[in-house]
C-alpha positions as CSV (number, residue, x, y, z in Angstrom):
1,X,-8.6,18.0,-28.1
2,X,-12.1,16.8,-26.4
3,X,-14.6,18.9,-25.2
4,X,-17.8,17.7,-23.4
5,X,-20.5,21.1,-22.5
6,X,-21.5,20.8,-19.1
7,X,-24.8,21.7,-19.1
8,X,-28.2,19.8,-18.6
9,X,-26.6,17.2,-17.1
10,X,-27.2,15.4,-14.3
11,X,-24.7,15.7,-10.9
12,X,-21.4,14.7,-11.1
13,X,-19.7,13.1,-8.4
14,X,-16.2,12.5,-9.5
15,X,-14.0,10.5,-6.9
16,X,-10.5,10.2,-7.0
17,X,-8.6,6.7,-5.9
18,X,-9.3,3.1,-6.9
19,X,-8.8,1.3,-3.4
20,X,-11.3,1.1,-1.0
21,X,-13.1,4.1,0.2
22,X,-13.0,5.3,-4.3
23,X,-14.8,1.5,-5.1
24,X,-17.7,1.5,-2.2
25,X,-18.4,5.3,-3.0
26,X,-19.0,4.2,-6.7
27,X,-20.8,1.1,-5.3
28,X,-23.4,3.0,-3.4
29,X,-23.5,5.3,-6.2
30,X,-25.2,2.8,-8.7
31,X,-28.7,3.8,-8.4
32,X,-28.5,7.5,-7.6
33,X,-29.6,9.9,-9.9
34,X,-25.7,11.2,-10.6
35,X,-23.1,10.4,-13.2
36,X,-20.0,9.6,-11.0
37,X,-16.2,9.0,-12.7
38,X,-13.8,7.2,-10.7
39,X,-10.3,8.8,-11.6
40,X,-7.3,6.7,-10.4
41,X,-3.3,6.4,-11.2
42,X,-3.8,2.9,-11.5
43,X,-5.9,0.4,-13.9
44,X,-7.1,-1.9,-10.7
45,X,-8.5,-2.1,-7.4
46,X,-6.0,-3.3,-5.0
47,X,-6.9,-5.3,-2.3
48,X,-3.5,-4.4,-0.4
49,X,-4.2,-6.7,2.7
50,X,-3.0,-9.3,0.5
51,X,0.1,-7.8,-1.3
52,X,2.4,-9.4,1.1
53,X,1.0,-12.6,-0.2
54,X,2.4,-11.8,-3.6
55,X,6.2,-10.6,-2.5
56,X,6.3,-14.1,-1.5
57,X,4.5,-16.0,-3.6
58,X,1.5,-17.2,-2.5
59,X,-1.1,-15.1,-5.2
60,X,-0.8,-14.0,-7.9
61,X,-1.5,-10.4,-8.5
62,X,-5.0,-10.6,-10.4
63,X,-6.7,-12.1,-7.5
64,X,-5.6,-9.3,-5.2
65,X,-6.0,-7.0,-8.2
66,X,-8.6,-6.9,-10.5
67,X,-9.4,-4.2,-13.3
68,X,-11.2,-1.8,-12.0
69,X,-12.8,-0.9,-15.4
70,X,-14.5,-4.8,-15.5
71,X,-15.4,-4.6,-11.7
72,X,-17.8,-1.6,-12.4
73,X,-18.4,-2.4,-16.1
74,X,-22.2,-3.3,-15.1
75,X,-22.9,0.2,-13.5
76,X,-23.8,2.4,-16.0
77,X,-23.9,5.6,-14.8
78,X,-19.7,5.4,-14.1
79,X,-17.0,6.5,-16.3
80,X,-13.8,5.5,-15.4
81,X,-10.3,7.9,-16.5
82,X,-7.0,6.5,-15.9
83,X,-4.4,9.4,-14.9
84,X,-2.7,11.0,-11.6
85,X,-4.6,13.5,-10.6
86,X,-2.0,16.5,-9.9
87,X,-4.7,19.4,-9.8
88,X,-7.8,20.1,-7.5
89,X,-9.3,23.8,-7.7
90,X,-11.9,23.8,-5.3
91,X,-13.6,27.4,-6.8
92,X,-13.6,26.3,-10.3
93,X,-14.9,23.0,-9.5
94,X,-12.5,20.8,-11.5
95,X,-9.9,18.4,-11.4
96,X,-7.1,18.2,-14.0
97,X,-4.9,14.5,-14.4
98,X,-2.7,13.4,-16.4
99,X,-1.7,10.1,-18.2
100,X,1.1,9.6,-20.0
101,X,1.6,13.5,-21.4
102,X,-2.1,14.4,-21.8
103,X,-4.2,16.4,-19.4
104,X,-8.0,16.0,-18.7
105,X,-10.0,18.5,-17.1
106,X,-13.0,17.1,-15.0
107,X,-15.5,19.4,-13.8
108,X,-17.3,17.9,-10.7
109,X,-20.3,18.9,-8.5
110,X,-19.0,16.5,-5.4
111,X,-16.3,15.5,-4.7
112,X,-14.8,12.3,-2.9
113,X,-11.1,12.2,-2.1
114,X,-9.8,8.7,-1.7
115,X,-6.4,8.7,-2.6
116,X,-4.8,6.6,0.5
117,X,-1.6,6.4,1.6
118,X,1.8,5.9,0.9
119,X,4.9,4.4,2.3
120,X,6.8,7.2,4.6
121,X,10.1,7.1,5.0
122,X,10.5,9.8,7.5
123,X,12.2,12.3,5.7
124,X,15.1,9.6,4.5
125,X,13.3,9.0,1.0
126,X,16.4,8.1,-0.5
127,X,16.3,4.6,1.7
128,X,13.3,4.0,-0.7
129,X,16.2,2.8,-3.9
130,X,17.7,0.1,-1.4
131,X,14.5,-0.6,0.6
132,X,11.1,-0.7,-1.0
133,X,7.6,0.1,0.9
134,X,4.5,-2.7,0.3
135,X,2.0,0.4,-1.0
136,X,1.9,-0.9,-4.9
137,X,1.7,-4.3,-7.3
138,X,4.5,-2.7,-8.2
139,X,6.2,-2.9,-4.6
140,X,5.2,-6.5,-4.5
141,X,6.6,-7.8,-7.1
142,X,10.0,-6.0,-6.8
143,X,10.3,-7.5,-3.3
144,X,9.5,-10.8,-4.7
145,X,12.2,-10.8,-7.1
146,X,14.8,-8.9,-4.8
147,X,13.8,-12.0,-2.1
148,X,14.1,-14.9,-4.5
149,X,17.0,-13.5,-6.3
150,X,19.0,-13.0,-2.4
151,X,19.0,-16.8,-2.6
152,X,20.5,-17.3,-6.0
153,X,22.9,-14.7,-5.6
154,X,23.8,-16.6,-2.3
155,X,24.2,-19.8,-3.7
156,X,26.7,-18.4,-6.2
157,X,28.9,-16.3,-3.7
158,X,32.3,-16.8,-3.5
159,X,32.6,-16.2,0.5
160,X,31.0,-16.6,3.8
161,X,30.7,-12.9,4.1
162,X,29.4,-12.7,0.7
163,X,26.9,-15.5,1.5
164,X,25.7,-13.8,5.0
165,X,25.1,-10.9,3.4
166,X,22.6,-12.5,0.8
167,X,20.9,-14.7,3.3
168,X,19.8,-12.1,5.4
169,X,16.9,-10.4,5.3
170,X,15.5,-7.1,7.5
171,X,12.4,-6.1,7.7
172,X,11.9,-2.2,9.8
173,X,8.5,-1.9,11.1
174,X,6.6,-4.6,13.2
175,X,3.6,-3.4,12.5
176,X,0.9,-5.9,11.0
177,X,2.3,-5.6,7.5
178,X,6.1,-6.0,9.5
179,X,4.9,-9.0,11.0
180,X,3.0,-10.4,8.1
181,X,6.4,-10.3,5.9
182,X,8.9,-11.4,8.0
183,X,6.5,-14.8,9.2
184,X,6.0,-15.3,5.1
185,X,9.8,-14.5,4.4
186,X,10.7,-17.1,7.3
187,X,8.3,-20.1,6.2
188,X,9.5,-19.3,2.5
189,X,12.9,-20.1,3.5
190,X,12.1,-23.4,6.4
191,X,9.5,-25.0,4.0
192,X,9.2,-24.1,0.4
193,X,12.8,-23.5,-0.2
194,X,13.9,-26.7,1.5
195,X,15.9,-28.7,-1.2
196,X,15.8,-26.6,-4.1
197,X,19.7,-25.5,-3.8
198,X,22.7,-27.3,-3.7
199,X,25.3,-24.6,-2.1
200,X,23.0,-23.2,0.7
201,X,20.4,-24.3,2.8
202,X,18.0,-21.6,2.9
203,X,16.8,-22.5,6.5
204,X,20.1,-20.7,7.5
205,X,18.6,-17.7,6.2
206,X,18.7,-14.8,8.8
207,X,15.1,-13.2,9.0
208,X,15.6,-9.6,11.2
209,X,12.5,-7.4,12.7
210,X,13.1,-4.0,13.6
211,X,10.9,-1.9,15.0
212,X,11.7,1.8,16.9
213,X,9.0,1.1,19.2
214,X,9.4,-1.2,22.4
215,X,6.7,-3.7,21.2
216,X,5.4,-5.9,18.5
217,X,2.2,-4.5,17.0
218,X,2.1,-1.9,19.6
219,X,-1.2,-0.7,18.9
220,X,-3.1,-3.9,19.2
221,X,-2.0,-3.9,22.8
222,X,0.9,-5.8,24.8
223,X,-1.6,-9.0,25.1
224,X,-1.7,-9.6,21.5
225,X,2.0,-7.9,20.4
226,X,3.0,-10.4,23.1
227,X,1.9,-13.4,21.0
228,X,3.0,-12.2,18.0
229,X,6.4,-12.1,19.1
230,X,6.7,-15.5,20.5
231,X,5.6,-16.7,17.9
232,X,7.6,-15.2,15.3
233,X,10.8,-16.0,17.6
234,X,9.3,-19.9,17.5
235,X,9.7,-19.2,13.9
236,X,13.2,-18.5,14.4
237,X,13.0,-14.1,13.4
238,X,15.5,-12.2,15.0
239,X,13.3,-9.1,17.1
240,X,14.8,-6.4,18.0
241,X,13.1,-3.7,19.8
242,X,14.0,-0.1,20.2
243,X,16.0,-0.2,17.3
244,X,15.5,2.8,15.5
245,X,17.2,2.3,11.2
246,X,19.4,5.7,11.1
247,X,20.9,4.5,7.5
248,X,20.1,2.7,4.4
249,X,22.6,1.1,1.6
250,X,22.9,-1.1,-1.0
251,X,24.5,-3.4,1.7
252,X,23.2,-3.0,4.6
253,X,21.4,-0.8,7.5
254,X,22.6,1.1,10.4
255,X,20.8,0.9,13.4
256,X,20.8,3.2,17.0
257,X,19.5,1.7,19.7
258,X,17.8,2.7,22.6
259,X,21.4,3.4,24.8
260,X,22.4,5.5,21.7
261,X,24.7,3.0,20.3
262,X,25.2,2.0,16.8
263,X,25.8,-0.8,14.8
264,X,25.3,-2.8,11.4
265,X,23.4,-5.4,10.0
266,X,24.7,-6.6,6.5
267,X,21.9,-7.5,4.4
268,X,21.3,-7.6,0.3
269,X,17.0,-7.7,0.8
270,X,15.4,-5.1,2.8
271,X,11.8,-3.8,3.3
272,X,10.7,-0.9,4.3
273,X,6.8,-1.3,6.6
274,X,7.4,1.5,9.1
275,X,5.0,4.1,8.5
276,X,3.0,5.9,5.6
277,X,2.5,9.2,4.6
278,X,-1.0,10.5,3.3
279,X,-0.8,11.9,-0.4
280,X,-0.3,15.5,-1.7
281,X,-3.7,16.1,-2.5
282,X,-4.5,16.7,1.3
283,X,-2.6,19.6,2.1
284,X,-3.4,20.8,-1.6
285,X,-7.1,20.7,-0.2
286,X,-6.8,22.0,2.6
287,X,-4.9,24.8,1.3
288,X,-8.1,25.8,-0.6
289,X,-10.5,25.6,2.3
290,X,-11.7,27.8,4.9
291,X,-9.1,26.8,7.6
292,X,-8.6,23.5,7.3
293,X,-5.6,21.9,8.5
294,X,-3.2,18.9,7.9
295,X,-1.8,16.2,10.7
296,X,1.6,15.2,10.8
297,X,1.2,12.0,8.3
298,X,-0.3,14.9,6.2
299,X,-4.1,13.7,6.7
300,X,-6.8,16.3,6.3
301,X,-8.3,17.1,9.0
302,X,-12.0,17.1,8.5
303,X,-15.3,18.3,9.6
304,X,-17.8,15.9,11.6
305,X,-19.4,15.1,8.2
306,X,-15.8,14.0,6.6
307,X,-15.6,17.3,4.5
308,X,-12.8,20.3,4.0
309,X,-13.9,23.4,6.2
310,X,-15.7,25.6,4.3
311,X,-16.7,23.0,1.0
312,X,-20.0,21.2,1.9
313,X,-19.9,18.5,-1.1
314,X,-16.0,17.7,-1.0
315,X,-15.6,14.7,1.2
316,X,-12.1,13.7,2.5
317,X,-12.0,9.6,3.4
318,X,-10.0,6.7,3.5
319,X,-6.1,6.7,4.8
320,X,-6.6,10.5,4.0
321,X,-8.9,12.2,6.2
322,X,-8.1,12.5,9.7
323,X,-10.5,11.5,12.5
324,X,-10.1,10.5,16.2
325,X,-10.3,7.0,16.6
326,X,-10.7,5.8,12.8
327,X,-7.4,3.3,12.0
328,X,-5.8,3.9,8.4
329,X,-7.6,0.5,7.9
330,X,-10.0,-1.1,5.1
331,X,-13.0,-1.3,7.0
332,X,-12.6,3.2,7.6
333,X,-12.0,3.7,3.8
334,X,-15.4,1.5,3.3
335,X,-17.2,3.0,6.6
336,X,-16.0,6.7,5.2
337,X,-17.0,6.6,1.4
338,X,-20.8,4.6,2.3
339,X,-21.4,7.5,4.4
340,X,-20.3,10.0,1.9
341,X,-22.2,8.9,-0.8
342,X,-25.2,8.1,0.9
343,X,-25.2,12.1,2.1
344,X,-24.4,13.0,-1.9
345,X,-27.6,10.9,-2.9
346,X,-29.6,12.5,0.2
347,X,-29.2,15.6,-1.0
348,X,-29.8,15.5,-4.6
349,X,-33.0,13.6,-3.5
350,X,-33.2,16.6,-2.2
351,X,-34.0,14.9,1.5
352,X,-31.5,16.8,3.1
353,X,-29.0,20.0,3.3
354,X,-25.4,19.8,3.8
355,X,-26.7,21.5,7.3
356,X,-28.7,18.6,8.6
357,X,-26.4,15.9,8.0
358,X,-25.8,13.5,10.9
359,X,-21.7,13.5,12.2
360,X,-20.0,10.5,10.7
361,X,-19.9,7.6,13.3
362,X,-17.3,4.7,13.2
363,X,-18.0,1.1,14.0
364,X,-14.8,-0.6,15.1
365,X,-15.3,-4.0,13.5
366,X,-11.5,-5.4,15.5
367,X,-8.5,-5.6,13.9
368,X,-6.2,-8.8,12.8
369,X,-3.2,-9.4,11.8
370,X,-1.6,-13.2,10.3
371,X,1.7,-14.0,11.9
372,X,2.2,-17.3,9.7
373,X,0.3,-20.4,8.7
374,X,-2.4,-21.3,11.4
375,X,-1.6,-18.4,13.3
376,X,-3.0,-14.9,13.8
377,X,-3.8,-12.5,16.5
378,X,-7.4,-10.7,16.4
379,X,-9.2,-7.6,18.4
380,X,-12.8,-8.2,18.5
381,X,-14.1,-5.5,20.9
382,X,-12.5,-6.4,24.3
383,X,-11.9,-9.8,23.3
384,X,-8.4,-10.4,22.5
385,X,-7.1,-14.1,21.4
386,X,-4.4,-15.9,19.0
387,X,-3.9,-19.1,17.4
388,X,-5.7,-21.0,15.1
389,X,-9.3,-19.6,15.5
390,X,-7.9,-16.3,14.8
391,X,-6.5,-17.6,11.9
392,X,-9.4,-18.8,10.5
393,X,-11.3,-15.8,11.2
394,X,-8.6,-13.7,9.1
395,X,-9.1,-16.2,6.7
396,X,-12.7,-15.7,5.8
397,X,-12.7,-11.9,6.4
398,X,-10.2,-11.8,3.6
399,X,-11.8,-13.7,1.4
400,X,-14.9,-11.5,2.0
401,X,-13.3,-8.4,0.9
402,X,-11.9,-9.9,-2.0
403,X,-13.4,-8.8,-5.4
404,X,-15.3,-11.3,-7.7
405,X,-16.5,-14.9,-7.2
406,X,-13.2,-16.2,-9.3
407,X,-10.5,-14.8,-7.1
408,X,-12.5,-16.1,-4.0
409,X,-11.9,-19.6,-5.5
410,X,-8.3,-19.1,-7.4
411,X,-6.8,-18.0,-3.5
412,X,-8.9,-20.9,-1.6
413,X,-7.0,-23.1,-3.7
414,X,-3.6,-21.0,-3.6
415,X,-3.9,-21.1,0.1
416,X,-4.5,-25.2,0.5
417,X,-1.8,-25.6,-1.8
418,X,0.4,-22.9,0.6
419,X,-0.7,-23.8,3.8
420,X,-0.9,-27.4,3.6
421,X,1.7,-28.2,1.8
422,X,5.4,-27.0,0.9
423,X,4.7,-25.6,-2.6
424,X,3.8,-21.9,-3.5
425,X,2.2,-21.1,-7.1
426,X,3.6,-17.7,-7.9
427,X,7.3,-18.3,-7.3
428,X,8.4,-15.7,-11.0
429,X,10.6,-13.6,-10.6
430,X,12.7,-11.8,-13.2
431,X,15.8,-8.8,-12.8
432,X,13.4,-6.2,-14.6
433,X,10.7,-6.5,-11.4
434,X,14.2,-4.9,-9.5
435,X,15.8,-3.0,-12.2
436,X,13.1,-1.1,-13.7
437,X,12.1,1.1,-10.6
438,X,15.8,1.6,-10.3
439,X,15.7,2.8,-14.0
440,X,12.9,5.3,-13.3
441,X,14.7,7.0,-10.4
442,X,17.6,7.5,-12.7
443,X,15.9,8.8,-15.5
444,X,14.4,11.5,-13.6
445,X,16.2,11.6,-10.4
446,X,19.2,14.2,-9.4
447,X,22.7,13.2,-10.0
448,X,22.7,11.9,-6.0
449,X,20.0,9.6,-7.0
450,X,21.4,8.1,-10.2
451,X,24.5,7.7,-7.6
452,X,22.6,5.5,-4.9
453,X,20.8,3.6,-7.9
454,X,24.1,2.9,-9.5
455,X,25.3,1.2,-6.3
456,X,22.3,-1.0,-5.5
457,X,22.1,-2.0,-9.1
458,X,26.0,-2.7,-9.0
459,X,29.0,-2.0,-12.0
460,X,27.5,-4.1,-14.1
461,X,24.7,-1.7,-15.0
462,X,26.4,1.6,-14.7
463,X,26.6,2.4,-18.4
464,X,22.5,1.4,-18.8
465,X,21.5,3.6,-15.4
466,X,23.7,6.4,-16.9
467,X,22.5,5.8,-20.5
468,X,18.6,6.2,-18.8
469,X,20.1,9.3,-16.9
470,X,20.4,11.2,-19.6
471,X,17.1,11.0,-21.5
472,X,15.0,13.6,-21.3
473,X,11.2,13.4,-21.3
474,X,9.0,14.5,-23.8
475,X,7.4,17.5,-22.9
476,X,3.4,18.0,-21.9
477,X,1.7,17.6,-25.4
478,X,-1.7,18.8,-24.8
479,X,-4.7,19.5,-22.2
480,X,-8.5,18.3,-22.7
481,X,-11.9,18.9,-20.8
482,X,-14.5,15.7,-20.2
């Protein structure tokens, strides 16, 4: 086991997530007079804008994902551990993660809580086997292959019924992500699919939005939502409003509509955009504090400066904290963790107290979403518009964000090649992208679970789901302190 003493060192800010609000806090933490380590479950910084793009094929996922340990290998005074963290304590000052079976202790003297959002399924997490969220790389790619393999399995069916099944594809939730997918999913199957099979012809392919709400995009306003739907219905997607998903199956959804009614919609590929759910370590926080509380989406509620009641130097931001008027978008996660570390570096400049900080104060940039190929709908202030303009504007504010001078160029030429013509450059897709989440939930899922993922991975791979059932971990094999 490691062990690192802890004293005569300099402050330690240690932030925890990899997206957004965990890379600009490290970012504005290069020349402070700290040490900062960035803990995160994942190796890269995802820019998740863009992950629809790779469920259907138009990046790859290094331009969208890049390591974070080479993004921030220049900054010197940033270590970077890869683990889940699983354990804050808030008097001792540490936080304990784990990777693979070993545990690291990190003692901190700030810390910065960035740990986003993930897909909620409202209490109905087993609909996550047959219908995957768009959180991960991981989600991504399993969509990818579950949409690209609904067309091979369609050209080989045996029936009409069989054939319907596999051609359709729902997508619940039309917000932006929603949208996004079920425009991509429909241009995938009228232009880049077009000629490629001999038994179908994937512009028969059924593309179904459904959202709970009574609008598209709802909170971008009717104006825009407006747009967006006509457009997507130009596009040939099925909307269908009110329409609140009761069940989930390996074949199918049921759906309740607004008179009460309910019905089904066979379909093989379904995704899952209808709402997220901030992480664990929220109401973990807040259960240490002096009072603080947790919303519904389970968001910490935070003071004016963005930290937990009671603990000056832990700061809360990103899809996690909780403040009137901040979007779980991009541009709060960035606007959230620049303030916070610019307050950290105040004070050990020692040009402020915790007491004399200035209240956090959003800037609402707009918001955008991309419906398909030269069309998007964008909120700049009061100005509201669609169309190609819009488009464009998505278009460079995307390529903005992006990470690294390389994955500017790569997608600038992924999207001329998309865009302009009929061809997409990522079209892989292999069984074990679908399979080996599956796998996972039935090696350390319940007996229900290794049930539901029996039946979406079908008889064929009963004996493998139950052979992976009944592994058993290895247990914890040790604990260390950096």
């Amino acid at each position: 086991m490691a062990t690192q003493t802890v004293e005569n060192r300099r402050h330690r800010v240690v932030v925890i997530g990899s997206g957004f609000g965990g890379l600009f806090a490290c970012k504005h933490l290069r020349h402070a007079d700290v040490d900062v380590v960035l803990i995160s479950k994942t190796s890269t910084h995802l820019f998740q804008p863009l992950l629809y793009q790779v469920a259907t094929g138009i990046l790859s996922t290094g331009e969208i994902a890049p390591a974070t340990r080479i993004v921030l290998r220049k900054q010197q005074n940033t270590q970077v551990i890869l683990g889940e963290v699983y354990g804050i304590d808030l008097t001792a000052k540490t936080v304990t993660s784990r990777l693979l079976n070993e545990d690291t202790v990190t003692p901190f003297d700030s810390l910065i809580v960035a740990t986003g959002a993930q897909q909620s399924y409202f209490g109905n997490d087993r609909f996550a086997t047959y219908a995957p969220g768009m959180k991960t790389i991981d989600d991504a790619l399993e969509l990818r292959a579950r949409i690209l393999g609904s067309f091979e399995e369609a050209e080989v069916a045996k029936t009409q019924e069989e054939r319907d099944r596999f051609m359709t594809f729902v997508v619940v939730g039309a917000g932006p992500t929603g949208v996004e997918l079920a425009g991509q999913i429909a241009e995938l199957a009228d232009r880049t699919l077009v000629g490629c099979f001999r038994n179908i012809d994937p512009r028969d392919a059924r593309v179904v939005l459904l959202e709970g709400a009574g609008a598209v995009l709802a909170p971008m306003g009717p104006k825009l939502g407006g747009i967006a739907q006509r457009r997507l219905e130009k596009m040939g997607v099925e909307i269908q409003l009110n329409a609140m998903v009761t069940d989930v199956d390996a074949r199918g959804v049921v759906v309740k509509d607004k008179d009460g009614s309910q019905r089904r919609i066979e379909a093989a590929c379904k995704v899952w955009s209808a709402g997220v759910q901030a992480s664990e370590l929220g109401k973990l926080i807040a259960d240490q504090s002096d009072g603080a509380e947790v919303d519904r989406a389970g968001r910490v509620i935070v003071e004016p400066d963005l930290t937990v009641k009671g603990q000056p130097n832990v700061f809360v931001v990103g899809d996690l904290m909780s403040v009137p008027g901040v979007p779980g978008q991009a541009q709060g996660a960035i606007q959230g963790a620049t303030y916070a570390a610019k307050q950290i570096k105040a004070e050990v400049e020692g040009k402020q107290t915790p007491q004399q900080r200035k209240p956090f104060h959003y800037f609402n940039k707009g918001s955008m979403a991309t419906i398909s190929r030269f069309s998007a709908v964008a909120q700049v202030g009061k100005l509201e518009f669609g169309g190609f303009i819009a488009w464009l504007m998505w278009l460079v504010l995307h390529l903005y964000y992006l990470i690294g001078y390389r994955s500017r160029v790569v997608t600038v030429f992924q999207w001329f090649v998309a865009f302009l013509g009929r061809n997409r450059g990522q079209m892989a897709a292999t069984e074990q992208w679908v399979f080996a989440r599956l796998a996972l939930e039935a090696l350390n899922g319940n007996e229900s679970d290794q049930r539901e993922v029996r039946d979406e991975l079908g008889e064929g791979a009963t004996e493998a789901s139950k052979s992976a059932a009944n592994q058993t971990p290895s247990p914890s094999a040790g604990r260390r302190a950096v």
